[in-house]
Backbone as CSV, one residue per row, in Angstrom:
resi,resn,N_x,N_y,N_z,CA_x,CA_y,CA_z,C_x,C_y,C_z
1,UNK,15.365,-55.417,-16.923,15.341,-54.933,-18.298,14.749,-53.530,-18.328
2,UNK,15.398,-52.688,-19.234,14.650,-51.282,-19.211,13.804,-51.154,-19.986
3,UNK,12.836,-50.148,-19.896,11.472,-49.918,-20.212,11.713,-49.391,-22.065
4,UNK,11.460,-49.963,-22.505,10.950,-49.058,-23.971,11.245,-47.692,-23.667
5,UNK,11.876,-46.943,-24.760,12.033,-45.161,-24.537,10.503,-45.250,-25.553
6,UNK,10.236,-45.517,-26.562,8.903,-45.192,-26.943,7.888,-45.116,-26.155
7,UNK,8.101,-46.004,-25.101,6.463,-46.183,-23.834,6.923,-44.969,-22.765
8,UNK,8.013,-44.297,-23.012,8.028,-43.532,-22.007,7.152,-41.834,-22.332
9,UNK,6.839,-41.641,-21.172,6.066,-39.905,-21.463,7.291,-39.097,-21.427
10,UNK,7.047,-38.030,-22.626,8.190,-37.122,-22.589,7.559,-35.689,-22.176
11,UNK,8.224,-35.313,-21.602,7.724,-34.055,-20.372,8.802,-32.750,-20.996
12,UNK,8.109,-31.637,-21.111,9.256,-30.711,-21.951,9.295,-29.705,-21.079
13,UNK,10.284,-29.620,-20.164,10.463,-28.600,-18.926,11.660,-27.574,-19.122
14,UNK,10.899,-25.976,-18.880,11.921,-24.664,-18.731,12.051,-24.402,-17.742
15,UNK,13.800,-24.454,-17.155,13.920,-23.806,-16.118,14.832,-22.626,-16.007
16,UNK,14.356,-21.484,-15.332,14.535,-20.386,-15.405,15.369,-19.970,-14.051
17,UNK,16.524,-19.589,-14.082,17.241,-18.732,-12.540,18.646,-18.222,-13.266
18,UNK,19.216,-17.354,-12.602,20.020,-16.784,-12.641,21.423,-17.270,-12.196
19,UNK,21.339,-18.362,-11.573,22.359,-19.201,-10.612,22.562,-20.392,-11.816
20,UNK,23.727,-20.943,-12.498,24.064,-22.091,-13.147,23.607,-23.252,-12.322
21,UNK,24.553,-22.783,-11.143,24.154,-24.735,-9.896,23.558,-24.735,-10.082
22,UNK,22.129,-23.949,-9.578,20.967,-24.202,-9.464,19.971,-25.118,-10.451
23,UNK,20.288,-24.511,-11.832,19.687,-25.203,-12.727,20.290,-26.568,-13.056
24,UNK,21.607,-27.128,-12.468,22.022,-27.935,-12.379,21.590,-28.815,-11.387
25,UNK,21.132,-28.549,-10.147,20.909,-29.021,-9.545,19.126,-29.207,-9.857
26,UNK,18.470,-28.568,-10.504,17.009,-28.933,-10.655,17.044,-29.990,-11.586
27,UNK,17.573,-29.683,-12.648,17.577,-30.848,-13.973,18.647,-32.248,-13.140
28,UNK,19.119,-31.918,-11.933,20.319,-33.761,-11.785,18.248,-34.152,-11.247
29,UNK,17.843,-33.557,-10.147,16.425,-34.242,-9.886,15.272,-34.322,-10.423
30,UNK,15.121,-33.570,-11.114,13.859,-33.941,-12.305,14.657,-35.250,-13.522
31,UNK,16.057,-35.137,-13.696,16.287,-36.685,-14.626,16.134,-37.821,-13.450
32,UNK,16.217,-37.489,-12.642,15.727,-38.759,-11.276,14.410,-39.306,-11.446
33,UNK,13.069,-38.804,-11.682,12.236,-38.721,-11.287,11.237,-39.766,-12.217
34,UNK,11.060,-41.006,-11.826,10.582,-42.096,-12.393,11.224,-42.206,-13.793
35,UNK,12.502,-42.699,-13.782,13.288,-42.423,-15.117,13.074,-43.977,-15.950
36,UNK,12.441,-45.049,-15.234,11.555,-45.992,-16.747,9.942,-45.891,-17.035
37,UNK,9.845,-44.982,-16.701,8.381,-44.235,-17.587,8.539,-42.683,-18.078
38,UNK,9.400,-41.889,-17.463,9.695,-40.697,-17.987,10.852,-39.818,-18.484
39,UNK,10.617,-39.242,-19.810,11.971,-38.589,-20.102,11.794,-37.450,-20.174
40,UNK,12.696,-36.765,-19.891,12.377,-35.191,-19.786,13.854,-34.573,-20.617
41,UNK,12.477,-33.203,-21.514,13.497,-32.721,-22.640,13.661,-31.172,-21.938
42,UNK,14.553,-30.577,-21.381,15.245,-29.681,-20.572,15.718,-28.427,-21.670
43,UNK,14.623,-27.376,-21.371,15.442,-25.787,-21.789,15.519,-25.240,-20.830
44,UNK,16.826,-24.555,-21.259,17.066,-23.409,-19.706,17.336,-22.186,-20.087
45,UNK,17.388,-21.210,-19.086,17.549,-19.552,-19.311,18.305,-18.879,-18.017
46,UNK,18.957,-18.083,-18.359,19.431,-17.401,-16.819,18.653,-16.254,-16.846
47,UNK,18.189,-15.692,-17.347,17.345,-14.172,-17.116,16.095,-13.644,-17.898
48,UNK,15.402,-12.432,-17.700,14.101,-12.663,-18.329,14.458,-12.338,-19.676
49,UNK,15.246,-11.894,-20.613,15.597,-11.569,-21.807,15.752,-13.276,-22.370
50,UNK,16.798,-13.938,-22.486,16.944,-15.611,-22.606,15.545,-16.128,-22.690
51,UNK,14.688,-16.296,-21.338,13.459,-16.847,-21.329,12.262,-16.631,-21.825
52,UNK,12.160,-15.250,-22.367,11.776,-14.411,-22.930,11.482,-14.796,-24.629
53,UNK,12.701,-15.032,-25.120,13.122,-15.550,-26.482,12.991,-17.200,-26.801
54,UNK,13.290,-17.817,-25.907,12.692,-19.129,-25.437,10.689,-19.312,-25.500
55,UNK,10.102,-18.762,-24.905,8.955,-18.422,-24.649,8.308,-18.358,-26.217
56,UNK,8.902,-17.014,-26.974,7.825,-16.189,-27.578,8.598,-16.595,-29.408
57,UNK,9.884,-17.633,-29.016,10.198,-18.235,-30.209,8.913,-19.309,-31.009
58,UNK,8.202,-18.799,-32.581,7.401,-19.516,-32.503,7.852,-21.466,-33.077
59,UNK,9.051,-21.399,-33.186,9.768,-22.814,-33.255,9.555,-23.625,-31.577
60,UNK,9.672,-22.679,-30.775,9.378,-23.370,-29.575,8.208,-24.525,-29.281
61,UNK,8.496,-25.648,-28.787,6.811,-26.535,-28.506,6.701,-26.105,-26.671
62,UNK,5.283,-25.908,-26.753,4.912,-25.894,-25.552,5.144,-26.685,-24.520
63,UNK,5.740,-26.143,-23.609,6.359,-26.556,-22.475,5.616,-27.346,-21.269
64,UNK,5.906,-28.402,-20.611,4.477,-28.720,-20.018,4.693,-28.712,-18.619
65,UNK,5.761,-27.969,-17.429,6.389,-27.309,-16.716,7.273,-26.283,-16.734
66,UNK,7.213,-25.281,-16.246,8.317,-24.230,-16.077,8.331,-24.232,-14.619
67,UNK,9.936,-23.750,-14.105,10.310,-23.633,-12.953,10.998,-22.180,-13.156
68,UNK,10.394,-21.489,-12.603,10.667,-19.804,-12.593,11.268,-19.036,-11.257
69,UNK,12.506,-18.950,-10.972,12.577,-17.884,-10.307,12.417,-16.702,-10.219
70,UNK,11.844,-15.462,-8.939,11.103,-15.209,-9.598,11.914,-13.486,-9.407
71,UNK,12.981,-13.581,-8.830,14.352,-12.596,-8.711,15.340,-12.660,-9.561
72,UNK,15.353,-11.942,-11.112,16.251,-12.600,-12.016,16.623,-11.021,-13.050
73,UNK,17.818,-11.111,-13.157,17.799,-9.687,-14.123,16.615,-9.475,-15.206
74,UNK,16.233,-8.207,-15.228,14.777,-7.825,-15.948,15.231,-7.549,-17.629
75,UNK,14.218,-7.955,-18.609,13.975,-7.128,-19.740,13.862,-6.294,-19.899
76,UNK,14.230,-4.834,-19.653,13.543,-3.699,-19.530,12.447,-3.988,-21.319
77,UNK,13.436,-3.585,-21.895,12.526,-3.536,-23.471,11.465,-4.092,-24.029
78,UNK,11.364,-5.518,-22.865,10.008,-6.156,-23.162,8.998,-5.474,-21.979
79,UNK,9.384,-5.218,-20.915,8.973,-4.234,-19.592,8.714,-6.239,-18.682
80,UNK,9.819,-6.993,-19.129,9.856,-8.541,-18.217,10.733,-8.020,-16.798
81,UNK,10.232,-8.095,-15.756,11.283,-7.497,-14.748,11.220,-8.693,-14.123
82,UNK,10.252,-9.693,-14.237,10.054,-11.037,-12.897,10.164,-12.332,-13.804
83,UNK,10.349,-13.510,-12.133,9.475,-14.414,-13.249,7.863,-14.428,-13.292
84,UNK,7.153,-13.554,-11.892,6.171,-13.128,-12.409,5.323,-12.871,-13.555
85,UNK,5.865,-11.838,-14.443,6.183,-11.232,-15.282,6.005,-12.756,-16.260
86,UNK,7.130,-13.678,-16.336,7.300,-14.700,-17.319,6.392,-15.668,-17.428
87,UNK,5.496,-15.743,-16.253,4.446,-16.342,-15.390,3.306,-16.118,-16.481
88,UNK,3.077,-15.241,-16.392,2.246,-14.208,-16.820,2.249,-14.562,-18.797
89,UNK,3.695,-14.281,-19.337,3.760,-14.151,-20.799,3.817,-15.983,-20.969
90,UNK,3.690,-16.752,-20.304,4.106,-18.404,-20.286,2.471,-18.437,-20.780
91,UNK,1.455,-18.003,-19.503,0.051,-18.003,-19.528,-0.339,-18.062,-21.118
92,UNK,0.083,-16.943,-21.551,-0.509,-16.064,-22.823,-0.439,-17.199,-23.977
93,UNK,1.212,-17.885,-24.134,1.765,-18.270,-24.915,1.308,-19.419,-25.153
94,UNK,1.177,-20.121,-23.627,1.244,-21.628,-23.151,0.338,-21.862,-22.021
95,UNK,-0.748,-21.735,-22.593,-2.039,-21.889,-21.289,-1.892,-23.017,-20.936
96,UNK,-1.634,-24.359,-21.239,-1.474,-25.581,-20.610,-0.156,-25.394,-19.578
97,UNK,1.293,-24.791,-19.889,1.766,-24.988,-19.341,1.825,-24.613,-17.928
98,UNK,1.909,-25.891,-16.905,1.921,-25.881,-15.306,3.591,-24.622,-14.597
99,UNK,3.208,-24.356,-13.881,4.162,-23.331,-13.763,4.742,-23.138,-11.672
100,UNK,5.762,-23.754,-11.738,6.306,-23.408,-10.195,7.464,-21.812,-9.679
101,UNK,6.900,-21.379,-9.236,7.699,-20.153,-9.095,8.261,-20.719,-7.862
102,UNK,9.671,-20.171,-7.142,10.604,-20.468,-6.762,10.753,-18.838,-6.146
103,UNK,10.687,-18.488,-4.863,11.223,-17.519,-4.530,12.451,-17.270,-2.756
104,UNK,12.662,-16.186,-2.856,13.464,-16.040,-1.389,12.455,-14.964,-0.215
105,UNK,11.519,-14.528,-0.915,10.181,-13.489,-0.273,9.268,-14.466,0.576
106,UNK,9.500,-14.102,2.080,9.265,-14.562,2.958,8.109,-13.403,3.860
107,UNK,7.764,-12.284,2.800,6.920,-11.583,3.214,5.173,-12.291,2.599
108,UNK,4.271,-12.009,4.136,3.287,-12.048,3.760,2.387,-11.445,2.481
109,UNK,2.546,-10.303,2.253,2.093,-9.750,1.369,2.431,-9.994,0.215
110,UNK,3.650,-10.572,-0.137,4.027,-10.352,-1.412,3.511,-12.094,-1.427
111,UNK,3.712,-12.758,-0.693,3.221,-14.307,-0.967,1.464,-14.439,-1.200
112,UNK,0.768,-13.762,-0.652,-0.597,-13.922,-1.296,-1.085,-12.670,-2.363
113,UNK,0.371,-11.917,-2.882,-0.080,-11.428,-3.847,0.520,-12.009,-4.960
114,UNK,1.497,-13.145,-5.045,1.426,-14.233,-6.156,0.411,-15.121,-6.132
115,UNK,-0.285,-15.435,-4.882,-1.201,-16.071,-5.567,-2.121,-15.792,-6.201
116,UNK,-2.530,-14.633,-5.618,-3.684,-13.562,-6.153,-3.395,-13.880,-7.527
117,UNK,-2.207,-13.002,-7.862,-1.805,-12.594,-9.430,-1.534,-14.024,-10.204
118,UNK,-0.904,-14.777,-9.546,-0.551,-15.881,-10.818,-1.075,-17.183,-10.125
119,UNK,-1.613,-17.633,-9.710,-2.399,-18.902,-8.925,-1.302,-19.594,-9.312
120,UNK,0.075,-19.797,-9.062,1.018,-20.529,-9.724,0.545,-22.542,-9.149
121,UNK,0.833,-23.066,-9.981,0.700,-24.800,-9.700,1.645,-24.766,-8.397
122,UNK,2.351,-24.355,-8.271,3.798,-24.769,-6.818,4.496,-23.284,-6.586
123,UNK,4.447,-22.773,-5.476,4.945,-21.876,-5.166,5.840,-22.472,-3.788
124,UNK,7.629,-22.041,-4.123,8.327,-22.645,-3.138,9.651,-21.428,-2.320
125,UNK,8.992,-22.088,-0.674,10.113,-20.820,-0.630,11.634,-21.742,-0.574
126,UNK,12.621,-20.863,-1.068,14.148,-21.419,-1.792,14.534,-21.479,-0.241
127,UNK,14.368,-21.602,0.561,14.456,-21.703,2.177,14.450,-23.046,2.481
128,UNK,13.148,-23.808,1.993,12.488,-24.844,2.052,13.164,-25.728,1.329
129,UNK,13.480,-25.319,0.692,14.420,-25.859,-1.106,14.957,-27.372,-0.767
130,UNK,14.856,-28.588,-0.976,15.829,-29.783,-0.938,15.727,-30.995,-1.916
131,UNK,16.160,-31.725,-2.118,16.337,-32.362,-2.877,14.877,-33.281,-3.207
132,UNK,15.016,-33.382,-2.167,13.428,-34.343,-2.092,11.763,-33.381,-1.552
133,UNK,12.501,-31.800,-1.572,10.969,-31.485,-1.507,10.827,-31.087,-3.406
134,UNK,12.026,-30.408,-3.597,11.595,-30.633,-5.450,11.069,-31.727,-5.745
135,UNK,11.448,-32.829,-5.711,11.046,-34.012,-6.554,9.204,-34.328,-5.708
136,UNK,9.255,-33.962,-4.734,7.670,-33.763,-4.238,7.110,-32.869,-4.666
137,UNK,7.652,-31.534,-5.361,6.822,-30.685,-5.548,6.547,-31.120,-7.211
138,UNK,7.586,-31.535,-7.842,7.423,-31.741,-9.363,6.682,-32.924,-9.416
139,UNK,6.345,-33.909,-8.405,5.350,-35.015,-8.713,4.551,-34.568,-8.671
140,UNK,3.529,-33.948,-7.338,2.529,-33.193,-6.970,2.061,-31.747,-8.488
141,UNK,2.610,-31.335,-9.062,2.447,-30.561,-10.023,1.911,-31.683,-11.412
142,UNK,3.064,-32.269,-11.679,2.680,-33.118,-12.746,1.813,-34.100,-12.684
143,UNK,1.347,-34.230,-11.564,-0.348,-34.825,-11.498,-1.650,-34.341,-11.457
144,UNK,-1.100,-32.802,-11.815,-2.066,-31.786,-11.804,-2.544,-31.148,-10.251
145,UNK,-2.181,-31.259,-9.129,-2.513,-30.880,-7.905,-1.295,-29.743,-7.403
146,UNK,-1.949,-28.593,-6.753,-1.175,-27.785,-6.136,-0.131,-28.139,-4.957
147,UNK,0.983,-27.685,-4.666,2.027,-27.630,-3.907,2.669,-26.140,-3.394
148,UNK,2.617,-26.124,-2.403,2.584,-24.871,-1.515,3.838,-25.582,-0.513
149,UNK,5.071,-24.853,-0.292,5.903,-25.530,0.268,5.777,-24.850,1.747
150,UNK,6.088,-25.767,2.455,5.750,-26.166,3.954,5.832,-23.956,4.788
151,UNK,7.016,-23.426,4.141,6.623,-22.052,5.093,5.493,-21.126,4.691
152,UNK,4.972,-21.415,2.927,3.783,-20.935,2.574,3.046,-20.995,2.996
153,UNK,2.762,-22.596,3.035,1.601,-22.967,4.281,1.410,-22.613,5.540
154,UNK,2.334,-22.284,6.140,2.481,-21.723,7.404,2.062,-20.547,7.497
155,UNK,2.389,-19.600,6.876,1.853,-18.347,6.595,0.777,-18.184,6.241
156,UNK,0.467,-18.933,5.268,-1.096,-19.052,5.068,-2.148,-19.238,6.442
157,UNK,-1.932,-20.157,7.005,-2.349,-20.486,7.943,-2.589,-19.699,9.034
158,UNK,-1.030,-19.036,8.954,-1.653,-18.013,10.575,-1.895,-16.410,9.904
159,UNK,-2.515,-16.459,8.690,-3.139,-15.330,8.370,-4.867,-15.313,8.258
160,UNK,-5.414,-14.974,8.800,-6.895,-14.256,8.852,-7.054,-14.755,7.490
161,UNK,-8.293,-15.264,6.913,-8.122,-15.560,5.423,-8.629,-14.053,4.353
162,UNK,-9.330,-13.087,5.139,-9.421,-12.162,4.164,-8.833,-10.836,4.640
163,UNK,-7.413,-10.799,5.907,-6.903,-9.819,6.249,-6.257,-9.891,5.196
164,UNK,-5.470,-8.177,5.206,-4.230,-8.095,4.231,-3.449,-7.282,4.947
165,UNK,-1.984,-7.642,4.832,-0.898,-7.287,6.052,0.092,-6.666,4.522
166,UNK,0.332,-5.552,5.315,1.536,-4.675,4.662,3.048,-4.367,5.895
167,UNK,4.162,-4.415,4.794,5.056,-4.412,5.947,5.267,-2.765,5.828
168,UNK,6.286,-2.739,7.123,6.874,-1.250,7.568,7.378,-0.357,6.051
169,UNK,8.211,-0.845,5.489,8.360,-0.075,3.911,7.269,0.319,3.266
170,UNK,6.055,-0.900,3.464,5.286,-0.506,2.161,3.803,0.576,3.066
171,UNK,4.127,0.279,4.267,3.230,2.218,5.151,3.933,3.113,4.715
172,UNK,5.225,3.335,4.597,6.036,4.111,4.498,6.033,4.675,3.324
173,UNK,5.655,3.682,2.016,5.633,4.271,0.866,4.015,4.993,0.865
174,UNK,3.081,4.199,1.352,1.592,4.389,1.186,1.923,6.230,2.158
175,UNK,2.071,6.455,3.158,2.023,7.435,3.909,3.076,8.881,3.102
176,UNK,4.236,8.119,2.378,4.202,9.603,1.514,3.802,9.827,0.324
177,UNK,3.462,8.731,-0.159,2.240,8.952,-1.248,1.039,10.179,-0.706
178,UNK,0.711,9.754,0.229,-0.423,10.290,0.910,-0.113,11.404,0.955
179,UNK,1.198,12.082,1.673,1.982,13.390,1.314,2.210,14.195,-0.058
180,UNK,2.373,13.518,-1.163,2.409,14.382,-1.768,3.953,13.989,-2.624
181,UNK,4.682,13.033,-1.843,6.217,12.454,-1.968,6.391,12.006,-3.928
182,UNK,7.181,12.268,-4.180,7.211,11.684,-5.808,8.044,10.420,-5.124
183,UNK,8.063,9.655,-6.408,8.885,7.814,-6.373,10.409,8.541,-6.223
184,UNK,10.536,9.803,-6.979,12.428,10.029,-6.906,12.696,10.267,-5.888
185,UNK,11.994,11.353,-4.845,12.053,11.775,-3.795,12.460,10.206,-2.086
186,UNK,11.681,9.241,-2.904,11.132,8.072,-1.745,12.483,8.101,-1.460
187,UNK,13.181,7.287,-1.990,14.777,6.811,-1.462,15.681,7.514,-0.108
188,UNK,15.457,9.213,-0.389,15.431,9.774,0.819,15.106,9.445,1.929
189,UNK,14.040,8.850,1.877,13.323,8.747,3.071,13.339,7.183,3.830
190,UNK,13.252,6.813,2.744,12.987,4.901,2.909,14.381,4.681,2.263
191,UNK,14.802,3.546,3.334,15.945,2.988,3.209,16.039,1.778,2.001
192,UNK,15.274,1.821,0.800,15.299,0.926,-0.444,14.817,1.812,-1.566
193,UNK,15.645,1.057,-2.909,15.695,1.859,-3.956,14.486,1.829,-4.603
194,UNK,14.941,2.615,-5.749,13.557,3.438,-6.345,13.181,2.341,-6.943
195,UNK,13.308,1.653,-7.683,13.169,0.221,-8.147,12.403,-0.935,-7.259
196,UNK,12.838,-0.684,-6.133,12.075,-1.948,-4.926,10.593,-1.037,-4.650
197,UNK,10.848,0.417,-4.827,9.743,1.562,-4.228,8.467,0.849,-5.345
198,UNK,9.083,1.321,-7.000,7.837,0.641,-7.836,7.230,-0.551,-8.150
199,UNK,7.963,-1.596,-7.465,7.904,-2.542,-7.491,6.507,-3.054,-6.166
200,UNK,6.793,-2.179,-4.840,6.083,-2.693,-4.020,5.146,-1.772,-4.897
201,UNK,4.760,-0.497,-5.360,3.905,0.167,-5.312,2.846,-0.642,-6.054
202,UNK,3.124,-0.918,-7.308,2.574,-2.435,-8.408,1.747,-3.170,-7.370
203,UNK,2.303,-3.948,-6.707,2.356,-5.083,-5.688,0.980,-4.668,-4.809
204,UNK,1.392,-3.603,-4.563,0.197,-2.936,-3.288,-1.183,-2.404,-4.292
205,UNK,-0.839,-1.943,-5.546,-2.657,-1.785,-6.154,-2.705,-3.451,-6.910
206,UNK,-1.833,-3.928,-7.058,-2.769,-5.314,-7.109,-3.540,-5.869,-5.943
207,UNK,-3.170,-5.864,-5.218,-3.388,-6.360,-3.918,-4.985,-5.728,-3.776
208,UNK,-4.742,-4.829,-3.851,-5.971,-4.214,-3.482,-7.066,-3.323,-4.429
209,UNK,-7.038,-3.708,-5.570,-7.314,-4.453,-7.221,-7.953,-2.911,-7.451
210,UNK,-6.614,-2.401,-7.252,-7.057,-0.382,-7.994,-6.452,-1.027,-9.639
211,UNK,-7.526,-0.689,-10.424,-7.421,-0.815,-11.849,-6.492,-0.545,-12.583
212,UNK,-6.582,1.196,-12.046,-5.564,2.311,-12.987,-4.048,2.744,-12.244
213,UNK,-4.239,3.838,-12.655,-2.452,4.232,-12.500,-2.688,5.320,-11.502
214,UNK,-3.755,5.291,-10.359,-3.611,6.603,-9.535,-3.147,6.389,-8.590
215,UNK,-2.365,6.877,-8.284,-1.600,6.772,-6.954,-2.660,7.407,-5.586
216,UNK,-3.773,8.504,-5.779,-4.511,8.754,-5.015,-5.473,7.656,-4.964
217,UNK,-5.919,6.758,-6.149,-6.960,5.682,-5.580,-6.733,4.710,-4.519
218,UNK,-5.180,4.388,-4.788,-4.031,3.740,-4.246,-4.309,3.733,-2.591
219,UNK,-3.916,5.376,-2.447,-4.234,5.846,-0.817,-5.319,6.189,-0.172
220,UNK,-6.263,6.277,-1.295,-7.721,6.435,-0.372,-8.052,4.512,-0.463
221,UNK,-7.814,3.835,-0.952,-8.258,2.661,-0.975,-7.190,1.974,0.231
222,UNK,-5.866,2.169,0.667,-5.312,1.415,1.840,-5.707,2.437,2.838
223,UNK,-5.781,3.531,3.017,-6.685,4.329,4.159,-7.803,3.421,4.724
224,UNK,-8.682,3.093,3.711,-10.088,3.026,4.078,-9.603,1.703,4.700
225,UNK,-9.161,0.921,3.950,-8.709,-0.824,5.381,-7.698,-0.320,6.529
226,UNK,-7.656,1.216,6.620,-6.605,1.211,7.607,-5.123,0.520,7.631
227,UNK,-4.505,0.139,6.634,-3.347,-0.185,6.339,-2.440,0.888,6.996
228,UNK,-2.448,1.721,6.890,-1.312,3.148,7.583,-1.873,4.307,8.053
């Protein structure tokens, strides 16, 4: 006999990517997921503009998971370029809501500078991605405990816990900073666009928690750890 829908917990989950399957394929396994005690009420978005309006609609009820990818066409007009970014405006909106970012960044740096920046509940690399590590990561979340999918951990692990590792692009940007190089100029030089250039540049004074907007604090502060 099936369970009462009144006795069941209703769970109100946004999922966010740019890929249709995908969100098809998250919502076929989250309706899997102890389905005579739980129902789950499903909004979705393909980009940060959609999720954006979703979010900051005040008809919206607070969401009590989001699944965020975190590579998705940007808002410029709201200045939403991530799901970072959505991470971030979810916080503001929806402090209860638990939040899994979903990425394909398999770089050290940029993986402990989400955690830094958004302590996300589940951070997964889309590498790792399967049917049954979602439904492990969405149990493990909705019981309130962190989930770090198996290559995070790995990385974590064979990193020094208070080194900080920059890759070959982002010396490259730090060293013509150091020159004197403008962001228009970079592309010349470095084989990625001006867009990936400001993006790491962001990335790299969080990291290394320069406040303001100087690009010289920037380089006397990765100098001094010897970064480049």
């Amino acid at each position: 006999m099936k369970a009462d829908s009144t006795l069941k917990k209703t769970n109100r989950i946004l999922i966010v990517d740019d890929h249709p399957f995908i969100i098809e394929g998250y919502k076929n396994a989250i309706t899997r997921y102890n389905p005579d005690t739980h129902e789950f009420l499903i909004s979705q978005a393909k980009d940060c503009k959609s999720a954006y309006e979703i979010i900051t609609d005040p008809e919206t009820v607070s969401f009590d998971i989001a699944f965020l990818d975190i590579s998705m066409p940007a808002y410029d007009e709201k200045e939403i370029f991530s799901g970072e970014d959505l991470a971030k405006l979810i916080s503001e909106y929806m402090s209860h809501c638990k939040i899994i970012l979903l990425t394909m960044y398999t770089e050290l740096l940029k993986i402990k500078t989400i955690i830094r920046t958004i302590n996300p509940n589940g951070l997964i690399i889309k590498n790792d991605l399967t049917f049954d590590e979602l439904l492990l990561a969405f149990d493990k979340v909705l019981k309130s405990d962190k989930y770090y999918s198996q290559s995070v951990q790995k990385m974590l692990n064979q990193s020094p816990h208070n080194s900080i590792e920059v890759d070959e692009f982002d010396k490259q940007i730090l060293f013509h900073l150091s020159k004197g190089t403008s962001e228009e100029e970079m592309p010349h030089y470095i084989p990625i666009s001006i867009n990936a250039i400001k993006r790491r540049k962001k990335s790299l004074k969080e990291l290394l928690k320069i406040k303001n907007d100087s690009d010289d604090d920037l380089v006397k502060e990765a100098k001094s750890k010897g970064l480049f």
